[in-house]
C-alpha positions as a printed NumPy array, in Angstrom:
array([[-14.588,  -0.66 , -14.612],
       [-16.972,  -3.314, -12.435],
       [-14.974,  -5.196, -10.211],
       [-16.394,  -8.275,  -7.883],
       [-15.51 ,  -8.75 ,  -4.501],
       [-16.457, -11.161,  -1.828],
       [-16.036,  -9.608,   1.802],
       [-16.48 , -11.307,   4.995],
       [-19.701, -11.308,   6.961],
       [-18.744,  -9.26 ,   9.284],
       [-16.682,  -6.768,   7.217],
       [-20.193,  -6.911,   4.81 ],
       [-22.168,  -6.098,   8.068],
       [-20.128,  -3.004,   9.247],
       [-20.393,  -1.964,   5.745],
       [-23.696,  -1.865,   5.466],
       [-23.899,   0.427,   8.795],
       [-21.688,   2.941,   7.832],
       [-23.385,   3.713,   4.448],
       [-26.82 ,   3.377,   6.454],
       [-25.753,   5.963,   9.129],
       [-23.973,   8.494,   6.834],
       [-26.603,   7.754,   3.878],
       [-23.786,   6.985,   1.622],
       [-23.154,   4.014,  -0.894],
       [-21.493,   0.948,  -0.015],
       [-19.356,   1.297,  -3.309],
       [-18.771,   5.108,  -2.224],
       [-16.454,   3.883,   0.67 ],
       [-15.328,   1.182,  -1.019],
       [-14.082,   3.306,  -3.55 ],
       [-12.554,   5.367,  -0.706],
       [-10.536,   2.479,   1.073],
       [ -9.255,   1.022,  -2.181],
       [ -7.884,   4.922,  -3.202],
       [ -6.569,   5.82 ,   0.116],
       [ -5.088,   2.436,   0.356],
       [ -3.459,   1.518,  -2.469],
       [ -0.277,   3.794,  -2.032],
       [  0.377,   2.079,   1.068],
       [ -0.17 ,  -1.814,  -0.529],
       [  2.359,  -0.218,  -3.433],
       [  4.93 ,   1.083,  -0.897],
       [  4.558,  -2.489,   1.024],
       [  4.532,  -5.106,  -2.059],
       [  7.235,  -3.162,  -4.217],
       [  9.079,  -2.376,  -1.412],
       [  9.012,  -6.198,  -0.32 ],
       [ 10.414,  -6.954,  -3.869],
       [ 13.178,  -5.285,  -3.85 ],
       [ 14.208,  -6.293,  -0.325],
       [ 13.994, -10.248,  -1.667],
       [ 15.661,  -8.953,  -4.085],
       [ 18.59 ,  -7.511,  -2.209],
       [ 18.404, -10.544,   0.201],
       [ 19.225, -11.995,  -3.116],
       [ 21.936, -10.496,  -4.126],
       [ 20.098,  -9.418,  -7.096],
       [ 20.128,  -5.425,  -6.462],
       [ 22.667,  -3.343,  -5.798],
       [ 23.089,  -2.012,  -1.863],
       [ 25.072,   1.241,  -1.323],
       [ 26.853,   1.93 ,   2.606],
       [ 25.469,   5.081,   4.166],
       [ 29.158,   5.944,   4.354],
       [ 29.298,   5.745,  -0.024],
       [ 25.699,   7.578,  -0.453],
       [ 27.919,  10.391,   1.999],
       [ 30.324,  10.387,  -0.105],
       [ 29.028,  10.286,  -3.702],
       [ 26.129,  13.563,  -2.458],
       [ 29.268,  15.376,  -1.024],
       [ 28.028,  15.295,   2.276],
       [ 31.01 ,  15.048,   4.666],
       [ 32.525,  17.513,   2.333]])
């Protein structure tokens, strides 16, 4: 799938070094920042949702001392 981007000057500028000094593409480490990225922009963005959500009132919250509890823990 072709995807357009527009990247800073500078940010286009230290990409160009890095594929000229490893011989490498430009869309080779762009490919490689978007995959090795992405988990952490899921983790951050979902993760963000549900906390608006909770701040809310809009999910449901559980005390450390019911999760204990309910996994049998201070059994």
């Amino acid at each position: 799938m072709a995807t357009s981007i527009r990247l800073a000057a500078e940010t286009e500028q230290r990409l160009d070094f890095l594929a000229a000094q490893t011989g490498r593409t430009k869309a080779f480490y762009l490919r490689e920042l978007i995959e090795r990225g992405i988990e952490e922009m899921e983790d951050y963005y979902l993760a963000a949702d549900v906390l608006e959500r909770v701040r809310k009132g809009e999910e449901k919250v559980y005390s450390t001392q019911q999760v204990r509890k309910d996994l049998g823990l201070d059994d």
